[in-house]
C-alpha positions, 0 to 999 in steps of 0.5 A: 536554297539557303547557303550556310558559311563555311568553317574550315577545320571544325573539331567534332570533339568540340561539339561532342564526339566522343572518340579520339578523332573523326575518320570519314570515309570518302563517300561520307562524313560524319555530323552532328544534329543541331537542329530539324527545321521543316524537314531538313536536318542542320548538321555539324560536320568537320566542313561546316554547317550542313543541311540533311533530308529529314525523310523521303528519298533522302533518308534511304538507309538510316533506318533510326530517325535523326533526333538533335542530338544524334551523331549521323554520317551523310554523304560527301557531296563535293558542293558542300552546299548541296543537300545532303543525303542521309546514310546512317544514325550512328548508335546513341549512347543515351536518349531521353524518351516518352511515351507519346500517342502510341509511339516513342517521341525522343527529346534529345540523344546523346546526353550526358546531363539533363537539367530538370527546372522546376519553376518555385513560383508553381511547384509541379507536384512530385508525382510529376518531377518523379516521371520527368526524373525516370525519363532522365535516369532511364535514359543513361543521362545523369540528372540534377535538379534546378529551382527557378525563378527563385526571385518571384517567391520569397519563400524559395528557400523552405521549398528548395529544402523540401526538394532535397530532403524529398530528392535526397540522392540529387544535387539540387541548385536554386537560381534566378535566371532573371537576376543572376542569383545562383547562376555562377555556382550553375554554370561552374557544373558545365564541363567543355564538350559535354551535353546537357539538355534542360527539361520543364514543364511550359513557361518553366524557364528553360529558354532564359535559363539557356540564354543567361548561361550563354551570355547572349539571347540564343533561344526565344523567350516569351512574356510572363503572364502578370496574373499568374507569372506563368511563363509563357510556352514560346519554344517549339521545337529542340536545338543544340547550342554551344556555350561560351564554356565549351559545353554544349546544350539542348533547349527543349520544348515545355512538356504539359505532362511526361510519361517515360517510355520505359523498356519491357520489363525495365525497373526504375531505380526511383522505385527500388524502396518500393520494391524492397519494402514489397518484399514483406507484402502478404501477397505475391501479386499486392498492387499496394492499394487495398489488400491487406497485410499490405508493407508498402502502405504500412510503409507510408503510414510509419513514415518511412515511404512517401506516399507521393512515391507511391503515386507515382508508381501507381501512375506508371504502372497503369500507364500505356508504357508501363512494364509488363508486370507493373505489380511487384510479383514473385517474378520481381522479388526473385529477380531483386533477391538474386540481384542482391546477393 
């Protein structure tokens, strides 16, 4: 088995624990998940870096599987060397989630920010930022959107403008990991014991973004493709690190597409316009696409919706994780009236 050194007098609250100290019991102790590696879980406690069974007999009572991020109480084994067995997960105050064959697949737990980096030299399209973006706000995270790569796209700064016109109600930063350019102003964000976590889509940058604000490589970086300037997907798993700012950060896998997996009968606040608007449709059950007499669409063609909105609605409402009732019904607009009153 592979031994890790031993710290003494570890502060949890350096690494995020939200409460004024830590109390163990003496039959267990409280960690945090930094990282799964085959199986086994490496945790943070106040003794040190600690390895956990990740399932089987070892997992006995912790019914929510462990996710990076998480906050889980092991047992206090005298060797702390030793294989620790899992007792519970503690309750997580923010998980971001999508939807993934028939299950939930959760990215990171008890975030407080998430970065969501879009690479300047192959622009996802909005309908897709949308999605990554409900993920985020549905989650209980605060979410910023980050250009990158603006030194391989002279034309950054019409496309950076174009995000926060469209994207009106986010802080949105330009940077170049690579070179430096806007990397000051980015880090002057990070706050001590607070997490963050960066989303993408592969090869978006996400891992030298990460190593930049960190001074040193901590996470694995991969060539960029000389005929496209793609990066290429090199991360494969998730890690919590901490930064020489005192903040702590989630490197997460590239994702080729994110549906958010959405509670029943949960609203997006990305959608709200919508379900305002919908409110002067002609039909009660409109699913904006062809009825007439329709206010959404007219919405779009007045110019005071975009369309891409639209999309993106349409996208998740027909999605396997969409909301019971993906139409904006009467149930809907009761439920908008008596929250705005």
């Amino acid at each position: 088995m592979r031994r890790f050194a031993l710290m003494s007098a570890i502060d949890l609250q350096d690494w995020g624990w939200p409460g004024a100290s830590v109390e163990d019991a003496q039959e267990s102790e409280i960690g945090r998940v930094l990282r799964e590696d085959r199986r086994r879980l490496r945790v943070m406690t106040a003794r040190g870096m600690r390895l956990a069974a990740h399932r089987g007999k070892a997992f006995q009572g912790a019914h929510i599987l462990p996710q990076v991020g998480d906050w889980v109480r092991l047992s206090k084994d005298r060797e702390p060397e030793s294989l620790a067995q899992m007792v519970e997960t503690l309750p997580r105050t923010s998980e971001i989630a999508r939807r993934s064959g028939q299950g939930t697949q959760i990215i990171a737990a008890n975030v407080d920010e998430a970065w969501l980096l879009v690479d300047s030299s192959r622009t996802a399209g909005t309908p897709t930022l949308e999605r990554y973006l409900i993920a985020i706000e549905e989650s209980g995270a605060a979410a910023r959107l980050i250009l990158g790569k603006t030194d391989v796209n002279p034309n950054w700064q019409t496309l950076a403008d174009q995000l926060r016109e469209h994207f009106a109600d986010l802080h949105v930063l330009a940077v170049s990991a690579l070179k430096g350019d806007g990397m000051q102003a980015l880090a002057a964000t990070l706050r001590a014991r607070s997490t963050y976590c960066v989303m993408g889509e592969s090869g978006a940058g996400k891992s030298t973004l990460v190593n930049r604000l960190a001074g040193r490589d901590i996470a694995r970086t991969g060539d960029v493709r000389g005929r496209d300037r793609k990066g290429r997907h090199v991360t494969t798993h998730r890690e919590l690190f901490q930064l020489p700012s005192g903040a702590l950060f989630i490197d997460t896998p590239g994702m080729r597409e994110l549906v958010p997996a959405l509670r029943a009968g949960a609203r997006p606040k990305r959608f709200d316009r919508i379900f305002e608007i919908a409110r002067d449709c002609r039909f009660a059950d409109c699913s904006h696409q062809h009825e007439p007499g329709c206010a959404v669409r007219q919405a779009i063609e007045d110019g005071r919706l975009p369309a891409s909105l639209l999309k993106s609605y349409s996208l998740l409402a027909s999605s396997a994780s969409a909301p019971p009732e993906a139409r904006t019904s009467a149930r809907m607009r009761s439920h908008r009236s008596s929250s705005t009153d």
